[in-house]
C-alpha positions as CSV (number, residue, x, y, z in Angstrom):
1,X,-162.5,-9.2,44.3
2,X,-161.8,-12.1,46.8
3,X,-165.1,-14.0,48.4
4,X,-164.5,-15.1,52.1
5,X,-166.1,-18.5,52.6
6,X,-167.8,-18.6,56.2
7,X,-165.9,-20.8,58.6
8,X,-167.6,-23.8,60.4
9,X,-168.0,-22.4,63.6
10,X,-169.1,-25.6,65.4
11,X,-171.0,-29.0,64.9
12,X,-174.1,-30.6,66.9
13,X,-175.3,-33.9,67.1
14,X,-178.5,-34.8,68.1
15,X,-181.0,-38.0,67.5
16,X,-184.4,-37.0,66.4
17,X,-187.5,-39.9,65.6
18,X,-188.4,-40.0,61.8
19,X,-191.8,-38.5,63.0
20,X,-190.2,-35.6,64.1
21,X,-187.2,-35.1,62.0
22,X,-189.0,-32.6,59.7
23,X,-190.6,-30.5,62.1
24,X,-187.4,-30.1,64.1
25,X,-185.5,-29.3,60.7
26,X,-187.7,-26.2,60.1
27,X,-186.9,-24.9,63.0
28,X,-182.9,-25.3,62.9
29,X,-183.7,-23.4,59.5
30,X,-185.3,-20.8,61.1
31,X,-182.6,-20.3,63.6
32,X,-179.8,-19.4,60.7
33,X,-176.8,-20.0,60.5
34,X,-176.7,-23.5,59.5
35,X,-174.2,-23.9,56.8
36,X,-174.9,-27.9,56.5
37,X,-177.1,-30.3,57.5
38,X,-176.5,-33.8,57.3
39,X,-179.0,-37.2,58.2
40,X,-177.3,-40.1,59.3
41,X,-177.8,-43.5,60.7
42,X,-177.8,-44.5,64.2
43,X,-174.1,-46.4,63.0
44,X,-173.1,-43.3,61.3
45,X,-173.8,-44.0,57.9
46,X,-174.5,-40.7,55.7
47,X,-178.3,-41.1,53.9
48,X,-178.1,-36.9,52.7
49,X,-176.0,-34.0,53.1
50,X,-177.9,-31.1,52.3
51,X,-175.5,-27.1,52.4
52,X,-177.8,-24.8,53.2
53,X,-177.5,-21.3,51.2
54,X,-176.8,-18.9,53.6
55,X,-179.4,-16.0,54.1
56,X,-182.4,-17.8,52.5
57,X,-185.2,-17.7,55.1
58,X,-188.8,-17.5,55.6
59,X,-191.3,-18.8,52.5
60,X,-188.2,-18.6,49.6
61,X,-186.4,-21.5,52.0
62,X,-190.0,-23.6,51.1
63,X,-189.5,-23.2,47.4
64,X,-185.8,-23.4,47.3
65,X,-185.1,-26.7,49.7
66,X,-188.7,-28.3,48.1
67,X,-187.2,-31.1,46.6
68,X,-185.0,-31.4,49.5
69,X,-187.8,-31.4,51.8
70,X,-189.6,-34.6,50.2
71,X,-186.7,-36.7,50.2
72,X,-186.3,-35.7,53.8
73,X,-189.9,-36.7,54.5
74,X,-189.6,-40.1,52.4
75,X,-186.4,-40.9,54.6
76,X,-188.0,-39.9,58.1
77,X,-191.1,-42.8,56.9
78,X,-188.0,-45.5,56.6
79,X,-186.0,-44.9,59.7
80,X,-187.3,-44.9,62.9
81,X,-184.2,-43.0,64.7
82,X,-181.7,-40.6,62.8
83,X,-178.8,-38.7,63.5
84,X,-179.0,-35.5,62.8
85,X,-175.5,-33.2,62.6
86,X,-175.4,-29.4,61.9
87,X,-172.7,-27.3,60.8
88,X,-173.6,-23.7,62.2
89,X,-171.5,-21.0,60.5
90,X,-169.9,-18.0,63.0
């Protein structure tokens, strides 16, 4: 039995405030899709790469990415402006 792993279809960029960084994850998360997500600085410098497990939605995406959620939110306090790039699968 062979698995096929999904195939980054494309990346986005975009710079988000820390205020709204959270808010704005949620709904990429919603969207599906995402295979990663990573938080970086205005220089580029990685603070977390988080893979996203494909077809987890709704409330069990809440539990699941929980931890992953409050160190999200304790990064957003410390940086005023992140970079935020996605991975979206095809």
């Amino acid at each position: 039995v062979s698995e096929e792993t999904p195939k980054v279809g494309r990346v986005e960029e975009f710079t988000v405030s820390g205020d709204k960084l959270v808010g704005r994850l949620k709904e990429l998360l919603h969207e599906g899709n995402i295979r990663r997500v990573s938080l970086q600085t205005e220089d580029g410098r990685t603070l977390i790469e988080v893979p996203l497990i494909l077809g987890v939605a709704g409330a069990m995406a809440g539990a699941v990415l929980a931890p992953v959620w409050a160190a999200i939110g304790a990064i957003a306090a410390l940086v005023v402006k992140l970079k935020v790039v996605v991975e979206r699968v095809e």
